[in-house]
C-alpha positions as CSV (number, residue, x, y, z in Angstrom):
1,X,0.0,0.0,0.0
2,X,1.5,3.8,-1.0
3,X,1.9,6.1,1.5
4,X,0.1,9.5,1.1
5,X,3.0,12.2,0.6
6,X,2.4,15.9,1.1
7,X,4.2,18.6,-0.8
8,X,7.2,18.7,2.1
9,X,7.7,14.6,1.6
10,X,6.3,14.1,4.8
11,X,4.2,11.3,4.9
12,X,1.1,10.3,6.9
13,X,3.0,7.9,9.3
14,X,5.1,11.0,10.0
15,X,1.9,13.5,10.3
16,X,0.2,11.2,12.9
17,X,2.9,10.9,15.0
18,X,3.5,14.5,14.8
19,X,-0.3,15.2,16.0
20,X,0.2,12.5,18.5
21,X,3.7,14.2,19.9
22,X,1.9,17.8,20.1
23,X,-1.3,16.3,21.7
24,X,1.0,14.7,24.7
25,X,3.2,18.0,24.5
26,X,-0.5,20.1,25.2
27,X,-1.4,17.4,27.5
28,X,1.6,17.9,29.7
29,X,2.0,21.8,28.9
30,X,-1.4,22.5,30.7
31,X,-0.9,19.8,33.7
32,X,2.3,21.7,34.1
33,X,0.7,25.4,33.5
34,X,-1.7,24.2,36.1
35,X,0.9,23.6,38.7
36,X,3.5,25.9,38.4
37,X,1.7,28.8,40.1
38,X,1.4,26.8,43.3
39,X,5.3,25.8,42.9
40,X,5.9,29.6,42.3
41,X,4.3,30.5,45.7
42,X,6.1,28.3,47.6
43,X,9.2,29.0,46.4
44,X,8.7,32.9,45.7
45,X,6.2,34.0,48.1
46,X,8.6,34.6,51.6
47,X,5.2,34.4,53.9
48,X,3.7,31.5,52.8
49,X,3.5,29.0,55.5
50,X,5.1,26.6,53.2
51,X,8.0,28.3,52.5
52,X,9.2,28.6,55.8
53,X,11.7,26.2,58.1
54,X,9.9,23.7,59.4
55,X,12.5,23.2,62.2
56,X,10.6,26.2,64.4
57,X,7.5,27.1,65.8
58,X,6.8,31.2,65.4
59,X,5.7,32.8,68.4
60,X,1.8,33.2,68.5
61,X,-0.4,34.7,71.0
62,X,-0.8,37.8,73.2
63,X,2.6,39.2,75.2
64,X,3.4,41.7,77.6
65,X,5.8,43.7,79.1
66,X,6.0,44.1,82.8
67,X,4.7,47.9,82.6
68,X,1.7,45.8,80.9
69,X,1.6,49.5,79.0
70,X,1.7,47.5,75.7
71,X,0.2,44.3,74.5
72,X,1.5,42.4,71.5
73,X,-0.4,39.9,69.3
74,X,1.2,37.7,67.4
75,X,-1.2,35.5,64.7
76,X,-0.7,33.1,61.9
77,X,-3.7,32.7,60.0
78,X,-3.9,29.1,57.9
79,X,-2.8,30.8,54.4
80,X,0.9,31.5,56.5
81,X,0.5,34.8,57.0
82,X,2.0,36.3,60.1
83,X,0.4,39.2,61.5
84,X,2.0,41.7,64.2
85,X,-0.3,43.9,66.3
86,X,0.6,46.5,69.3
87,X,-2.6,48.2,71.5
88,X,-1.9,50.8,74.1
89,X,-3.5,49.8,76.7
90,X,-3.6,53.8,77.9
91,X,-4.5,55.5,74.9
92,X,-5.9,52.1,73.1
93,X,-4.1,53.5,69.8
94,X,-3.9,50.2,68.2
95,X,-0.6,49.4,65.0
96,X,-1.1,46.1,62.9
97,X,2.0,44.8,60.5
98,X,2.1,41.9,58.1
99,X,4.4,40.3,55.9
100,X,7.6,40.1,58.6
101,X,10.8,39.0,57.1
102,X,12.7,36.0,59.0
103,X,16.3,35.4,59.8
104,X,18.2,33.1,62.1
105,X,18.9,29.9,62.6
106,X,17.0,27.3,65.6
107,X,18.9,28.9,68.3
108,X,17.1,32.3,67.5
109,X,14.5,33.4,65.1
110,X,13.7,37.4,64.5
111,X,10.8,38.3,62.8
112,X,11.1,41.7,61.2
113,X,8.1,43.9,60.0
114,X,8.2,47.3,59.0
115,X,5.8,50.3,59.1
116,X,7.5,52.9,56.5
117,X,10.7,53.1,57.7
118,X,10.2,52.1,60.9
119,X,11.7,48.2,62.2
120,X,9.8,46.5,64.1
121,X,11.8,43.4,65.4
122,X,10.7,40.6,67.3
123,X,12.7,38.1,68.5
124,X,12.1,34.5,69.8
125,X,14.2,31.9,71.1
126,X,12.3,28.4,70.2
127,X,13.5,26.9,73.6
128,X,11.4,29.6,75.7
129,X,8.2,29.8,73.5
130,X,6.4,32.3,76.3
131,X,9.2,35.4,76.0
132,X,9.5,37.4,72.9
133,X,12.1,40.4,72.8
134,X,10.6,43.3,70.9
135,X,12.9,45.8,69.6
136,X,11.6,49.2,67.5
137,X,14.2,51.1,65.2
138,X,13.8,54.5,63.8
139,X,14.6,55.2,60.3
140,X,18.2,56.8,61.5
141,X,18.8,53.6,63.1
142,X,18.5,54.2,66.2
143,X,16.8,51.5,69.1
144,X,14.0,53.5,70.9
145,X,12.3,50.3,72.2
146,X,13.6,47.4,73.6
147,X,11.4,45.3,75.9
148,X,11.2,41.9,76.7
149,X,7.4,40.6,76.7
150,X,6.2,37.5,78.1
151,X,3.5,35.8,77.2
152,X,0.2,36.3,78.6
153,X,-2.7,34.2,76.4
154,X,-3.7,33.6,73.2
155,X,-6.5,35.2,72.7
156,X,-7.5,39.1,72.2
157,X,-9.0,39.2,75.9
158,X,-6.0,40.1,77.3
């Protein structure tokens, strides 16, 4: 039996397995197109819950200093993002930060969020999960807070 030829001298044989190569490349093009945004986020997104270490817990809950002039909340809602937020407890002037970056190692973890160019720094040692150390830095630099808060609950009725 003679093979049909097209103009090119390609012949069918060659045209059917061409269609059936570029179906299976479409096939795994979109199965691929359809994961690679969720790769992306892990890898890419710095507060996604699973891009972190897994070899620490962050700090969550409500903490205080001993003046008890401040409280802290600390959350991490289920899509990994961690959420810093300060009340006065005299004025009840209230400040809430996301998106902190993280350094350290599982000795020491700090947390840093930023509101313009204010730092605000929080850091945890894993081995005492109820004492955070929270450190604010002005935009020249220069430490003007540095308490050590302990932890009081985990709820917002503190």
């Amino acid at each position: 039996m003679e093979e049909l030829i097209r103009k090119d001298n390609t012949s069918l044989k060659q045209i059917k397995k061409e269609k059936n190569m570029n179906i299976k490349a479409i096939a795994l093009a979109s199965v691929i197109g359809l994961s690679t945004p969720a790769v992306a986020d892990i890898t890419l997104n710095s507060h996604s819950a699973s891009a972190m270490p897994t070899d620490f817990v962050r700090p969550t809950g409500a903490f205080m200093d001993n003046s008890e002039n401040w409280v802290v909340w600390l959350k991490l809602d289920e899509f990994g993002n961690y959420t810093y937020e300060a009340q006065s407890r005299k004025t009840g002037a209230t400040l809430t930060l996301k998106n902190a970056s993280i350094t350290g190692n599982n000795q020491r973890y700090t947390y840093t969020f930023r509101n313009g160019s204010h730092k605000y720094i929080i850091a945890h040692r894993p081995k005492d999960p109820s004492i955070i150390r929270l450190t604010v830095v002005n935009p020249q630099g220069y430490v003007i807070l540095n308490r050590l808060m302990e932890k009081v609950g985990n709820d917002w009725d503190v």
